[in-house]
BATIKOL-275014 format. One line per 5 residues: number of its first residue (from 1); for each residue x, y, z of N, C-alpha, C, CB. Coordinates in steps of 0.001 Angstrom, whole numbers, plus 500000, padded with zeros to 6 digits. Glycine has a CB too. Layout:
! residues N
NUM) X Y Z X Y Z X Y Z X Y Z; ...
***
This chain:
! residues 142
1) 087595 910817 356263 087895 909585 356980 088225 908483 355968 086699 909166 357890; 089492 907310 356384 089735 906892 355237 088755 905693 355426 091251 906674 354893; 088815 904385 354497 087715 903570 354385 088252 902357 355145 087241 903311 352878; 089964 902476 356198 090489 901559 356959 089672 902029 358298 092153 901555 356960; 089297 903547 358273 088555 903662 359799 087275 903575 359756 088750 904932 360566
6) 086492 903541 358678 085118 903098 358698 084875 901292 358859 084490 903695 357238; 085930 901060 357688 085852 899358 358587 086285 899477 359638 086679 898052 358106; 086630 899732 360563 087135 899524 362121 086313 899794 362680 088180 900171 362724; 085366 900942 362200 083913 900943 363162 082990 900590 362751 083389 902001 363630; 082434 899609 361987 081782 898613 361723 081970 897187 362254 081838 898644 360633
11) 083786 896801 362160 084239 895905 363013 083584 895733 364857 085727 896302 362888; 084255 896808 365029 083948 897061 366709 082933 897169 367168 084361 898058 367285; 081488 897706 366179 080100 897471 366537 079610 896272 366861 079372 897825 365664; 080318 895380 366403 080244 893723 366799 081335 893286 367436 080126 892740 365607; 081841 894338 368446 082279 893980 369614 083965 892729 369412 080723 893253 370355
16) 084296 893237 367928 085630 892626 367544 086593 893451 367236 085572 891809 366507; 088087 893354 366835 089007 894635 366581 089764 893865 365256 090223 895181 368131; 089342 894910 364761 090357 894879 362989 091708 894965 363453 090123 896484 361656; 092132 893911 363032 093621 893341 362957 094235 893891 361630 093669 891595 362950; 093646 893757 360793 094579 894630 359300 093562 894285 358166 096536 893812 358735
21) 094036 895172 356860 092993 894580 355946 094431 894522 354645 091205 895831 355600; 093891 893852 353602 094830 893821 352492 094645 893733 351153 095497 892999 352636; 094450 893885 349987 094065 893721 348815 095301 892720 348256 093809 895138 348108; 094705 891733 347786 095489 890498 346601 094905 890351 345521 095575 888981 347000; 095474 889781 344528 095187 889198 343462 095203 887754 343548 095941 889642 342564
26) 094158 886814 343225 093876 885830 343506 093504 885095 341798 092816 886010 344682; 093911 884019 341569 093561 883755 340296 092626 884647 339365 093062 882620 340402; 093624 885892 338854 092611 886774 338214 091565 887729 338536 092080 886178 337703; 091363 887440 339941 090035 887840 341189 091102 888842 342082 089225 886057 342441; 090639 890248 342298 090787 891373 343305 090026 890761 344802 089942 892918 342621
31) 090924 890588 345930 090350 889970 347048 090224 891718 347721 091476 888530 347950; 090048 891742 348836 089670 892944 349609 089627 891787 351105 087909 893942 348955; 090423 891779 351805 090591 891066 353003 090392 891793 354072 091746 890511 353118; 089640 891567 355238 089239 891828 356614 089849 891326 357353 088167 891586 356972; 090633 891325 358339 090774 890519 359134 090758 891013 360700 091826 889930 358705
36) 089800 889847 361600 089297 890408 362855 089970 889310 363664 087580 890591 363028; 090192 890181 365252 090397 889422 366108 088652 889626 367350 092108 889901 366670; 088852 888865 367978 087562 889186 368743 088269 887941 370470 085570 888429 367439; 087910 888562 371420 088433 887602 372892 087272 886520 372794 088376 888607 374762; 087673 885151 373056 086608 884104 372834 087155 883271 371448 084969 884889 372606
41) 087405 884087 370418 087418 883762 369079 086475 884090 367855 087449 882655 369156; 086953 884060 366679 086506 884657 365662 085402 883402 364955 087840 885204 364755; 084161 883360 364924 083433 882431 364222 082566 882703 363145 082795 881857 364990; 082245 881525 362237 081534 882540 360983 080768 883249 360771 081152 882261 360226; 079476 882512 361951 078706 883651 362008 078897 885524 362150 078134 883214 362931
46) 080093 885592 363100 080898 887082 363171 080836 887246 361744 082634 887173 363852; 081934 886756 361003 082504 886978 359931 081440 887422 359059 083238 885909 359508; 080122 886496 359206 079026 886902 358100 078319 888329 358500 077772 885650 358000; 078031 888612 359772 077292 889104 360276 078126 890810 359695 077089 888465 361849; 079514 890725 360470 080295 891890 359632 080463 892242 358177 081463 891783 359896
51) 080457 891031 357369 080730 891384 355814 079085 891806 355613 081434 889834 354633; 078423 891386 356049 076639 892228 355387 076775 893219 355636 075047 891963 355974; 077372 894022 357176 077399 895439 357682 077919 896189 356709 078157 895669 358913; 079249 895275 356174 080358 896223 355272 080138 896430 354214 081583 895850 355077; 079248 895364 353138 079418 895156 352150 078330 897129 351220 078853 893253 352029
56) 077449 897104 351895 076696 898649 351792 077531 899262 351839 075737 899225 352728; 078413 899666 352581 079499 900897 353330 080808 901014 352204 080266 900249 355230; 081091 899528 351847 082045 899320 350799 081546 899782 349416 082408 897879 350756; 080354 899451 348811 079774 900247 347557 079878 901773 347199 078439 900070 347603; 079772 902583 348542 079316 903699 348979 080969 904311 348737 078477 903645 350594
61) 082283 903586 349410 083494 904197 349564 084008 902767 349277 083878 905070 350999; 084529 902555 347783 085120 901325 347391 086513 900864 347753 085068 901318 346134; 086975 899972 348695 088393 900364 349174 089713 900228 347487 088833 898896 350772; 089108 899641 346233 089831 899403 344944 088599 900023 343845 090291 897545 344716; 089339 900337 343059 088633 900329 341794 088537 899369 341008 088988 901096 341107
66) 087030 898632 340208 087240 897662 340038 086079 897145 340575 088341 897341 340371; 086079 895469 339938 085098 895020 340883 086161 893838 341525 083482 894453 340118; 085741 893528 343270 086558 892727 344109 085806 892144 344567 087357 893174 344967; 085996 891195 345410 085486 889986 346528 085794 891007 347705 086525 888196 346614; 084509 890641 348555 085257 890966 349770 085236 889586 350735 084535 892334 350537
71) 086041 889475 351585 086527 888483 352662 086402 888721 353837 087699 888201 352642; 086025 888436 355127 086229 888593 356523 086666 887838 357184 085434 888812 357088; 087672 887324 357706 088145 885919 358633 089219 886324 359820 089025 884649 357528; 089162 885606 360462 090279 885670 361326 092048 885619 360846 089950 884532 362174; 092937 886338 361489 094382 886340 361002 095001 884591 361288 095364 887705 362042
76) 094130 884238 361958 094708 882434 362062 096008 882402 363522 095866 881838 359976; 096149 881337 363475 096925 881081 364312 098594 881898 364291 096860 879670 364181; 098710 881100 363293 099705 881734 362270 099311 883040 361252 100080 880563 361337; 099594 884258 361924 099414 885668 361472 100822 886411 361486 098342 886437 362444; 100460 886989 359956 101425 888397 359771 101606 889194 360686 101039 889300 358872
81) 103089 889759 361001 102861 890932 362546 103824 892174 361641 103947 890179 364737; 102965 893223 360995 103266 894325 360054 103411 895800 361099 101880 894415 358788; 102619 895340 361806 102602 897139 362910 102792 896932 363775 101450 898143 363266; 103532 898244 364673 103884 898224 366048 102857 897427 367692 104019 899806 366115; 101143 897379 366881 100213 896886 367654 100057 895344 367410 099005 897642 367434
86) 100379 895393 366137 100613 893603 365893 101910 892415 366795 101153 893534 364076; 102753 893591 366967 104407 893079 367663 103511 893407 369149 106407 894406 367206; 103065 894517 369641 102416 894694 371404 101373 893883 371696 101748 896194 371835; 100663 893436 370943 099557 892188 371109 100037 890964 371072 098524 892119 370086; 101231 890642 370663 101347 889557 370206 102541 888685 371386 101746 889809 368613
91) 102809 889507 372360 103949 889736 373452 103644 888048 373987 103616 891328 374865; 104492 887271 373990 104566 885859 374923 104626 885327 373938 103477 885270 375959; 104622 885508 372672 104107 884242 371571 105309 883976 371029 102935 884600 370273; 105548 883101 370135 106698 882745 369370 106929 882785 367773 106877 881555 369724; 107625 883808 367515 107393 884244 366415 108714 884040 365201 106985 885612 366754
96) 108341 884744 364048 109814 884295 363408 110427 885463 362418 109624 882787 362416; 111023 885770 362027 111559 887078 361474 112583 887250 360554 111956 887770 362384; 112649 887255 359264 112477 887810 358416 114122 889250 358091 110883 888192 358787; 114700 888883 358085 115560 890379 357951 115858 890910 356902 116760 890439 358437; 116042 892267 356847 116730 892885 355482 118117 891906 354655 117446 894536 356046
101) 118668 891733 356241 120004 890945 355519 119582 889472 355174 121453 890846 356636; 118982 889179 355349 118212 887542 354704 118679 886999 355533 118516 886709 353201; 118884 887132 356990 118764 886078 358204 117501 886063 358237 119388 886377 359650; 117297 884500 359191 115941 884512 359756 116028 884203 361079 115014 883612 359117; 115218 884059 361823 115185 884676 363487 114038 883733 364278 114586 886632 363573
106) 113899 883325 365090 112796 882076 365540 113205 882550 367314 113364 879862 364843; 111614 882951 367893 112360 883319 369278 110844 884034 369819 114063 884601 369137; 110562 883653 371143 109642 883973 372166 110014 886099 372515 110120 882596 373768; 108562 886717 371647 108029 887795 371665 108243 888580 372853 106871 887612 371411; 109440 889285 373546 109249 889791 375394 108351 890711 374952 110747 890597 376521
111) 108395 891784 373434 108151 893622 373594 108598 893735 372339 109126 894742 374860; 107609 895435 372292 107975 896094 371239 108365 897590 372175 106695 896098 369965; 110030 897599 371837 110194 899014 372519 110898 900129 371511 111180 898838 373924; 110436 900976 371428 111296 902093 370648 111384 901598 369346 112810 902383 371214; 110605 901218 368622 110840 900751 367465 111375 899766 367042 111234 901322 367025
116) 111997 899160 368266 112011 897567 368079 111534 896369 368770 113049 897264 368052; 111492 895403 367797 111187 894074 368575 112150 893736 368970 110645 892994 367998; 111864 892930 370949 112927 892125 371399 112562 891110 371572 113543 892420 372361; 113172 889856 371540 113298 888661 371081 113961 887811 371940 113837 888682 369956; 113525 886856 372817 114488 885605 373662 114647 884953 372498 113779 884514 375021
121) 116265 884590 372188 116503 883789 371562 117202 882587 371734 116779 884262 370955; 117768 881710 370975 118781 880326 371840 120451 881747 372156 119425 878116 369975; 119934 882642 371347 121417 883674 371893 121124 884760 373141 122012 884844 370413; 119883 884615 373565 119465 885053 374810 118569 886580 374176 120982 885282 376004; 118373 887794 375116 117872 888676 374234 118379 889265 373120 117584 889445 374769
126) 117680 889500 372065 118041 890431 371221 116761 891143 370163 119161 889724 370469; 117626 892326 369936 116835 893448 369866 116505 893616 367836 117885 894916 370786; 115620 893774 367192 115206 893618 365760 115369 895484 365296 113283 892769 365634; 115604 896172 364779 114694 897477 364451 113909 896884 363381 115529 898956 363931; 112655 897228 363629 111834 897230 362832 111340 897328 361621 111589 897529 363079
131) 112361 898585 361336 113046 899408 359922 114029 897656 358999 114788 901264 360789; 114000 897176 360057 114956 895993 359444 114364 894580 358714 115820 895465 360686; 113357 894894 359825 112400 893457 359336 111805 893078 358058 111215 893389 360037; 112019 892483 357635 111453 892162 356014 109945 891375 356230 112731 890909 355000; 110249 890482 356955 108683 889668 357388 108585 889437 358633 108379 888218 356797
136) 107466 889233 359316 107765 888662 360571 106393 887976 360591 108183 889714 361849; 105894 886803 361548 104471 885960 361740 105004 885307 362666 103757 885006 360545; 103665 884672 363927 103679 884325 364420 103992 882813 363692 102936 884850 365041; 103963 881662 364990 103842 880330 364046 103585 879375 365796 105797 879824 362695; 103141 878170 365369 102714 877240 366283 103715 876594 366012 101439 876595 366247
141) 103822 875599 366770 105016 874421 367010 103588 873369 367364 106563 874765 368668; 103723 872661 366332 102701 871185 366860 102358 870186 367347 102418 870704 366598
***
C-alpha cells in the first residue's frame, strides 16, 4: 500500500477527504503537504488533530528521504485542480486554465467528461482535453 493511501485513511478517520498531497522545497526546508477538504470546513484544530495521527505513520513509511516538515491545511479557496476528481468536485465554480499552447482560459466549471473539462465561456461552451492543460485552479472574484 502506497503511503498516499495510508494518509487517506488516517484523513477520513476524522471524517475529512484528502484532496492531494505534495512535496516542495521551501527555503532550503523539504515540506511534505496534506491537504484536506472536510463539509462545514477545514479548522486547525482538524489540521492538528490529523498531523499527530500522521506524524507516527509517517516515521514508520517516510513519504521523502531526508528529514521534512510535515503540513496539514486546507487547499484554500483558491486550489490547484490536477485530477479528474479535482475538475468533478469542483463543477459550478469558476476556474482558470492554463494551456499547452500558452492560452489562458477563465470560465464557470459545467463537467469533467471523457477526459475533458467543459467550460462556459464569454465564447459559450468549450471543451479542454486534459492531456492539454498545463495548470488549472479555481479562483474567487472579490
Amino acid at each position: 500500500m502506497s503511503v498516499e493511501e495510508e494518509v487517506k485513511k488516517v484523513v477520513e478517520s476524522h471524517g475529512a477527504k484528502l484532496y492531494d498531497t505534495e512535496i516542495v522545497n521551501e527555503d532550503g526546508h523539504t515540506v511534505y503537504r496534506v491537504y484536506i477538504l472536510k463539509d462545514g470546513g477545514v479548522d486547525l484544530d482538524l489540521c492538528a488533530d490529523i498531523s499527530r495521527d500522521l506524524s507516527p505513520m509517517l516515521d514508520v513509511y517516510p513519504p521523502v528521504s531526508g528529514q521534512y516538515y510535515l503540513e496539514v491545511s486546507s487547499p484554500g479557496v483558491e486550489r490547484t485542480l490536477k485530477r479528474p476528481e479535482h475538475f468533478e468536485n469542483s463543477v459550478g465554480e469558476k476556474i482558470y486554465l492554463k494551456l499547452s499552447s500558452g492560452e489562458k482560459v477563465k470560465g464557470k466549471l459545467l463537467g469533467f467528461e471523457n477526459g475533458e473539462v467543459v467550460l462556459e465561456t464569454s465564447q459559450g461552451e468549450e471543451r479542454f482535453p486534459l492531456n492539454e492543460i498545463r495548470k488549472a485552479r479555481t479562483y474567487f472574484e472579490w
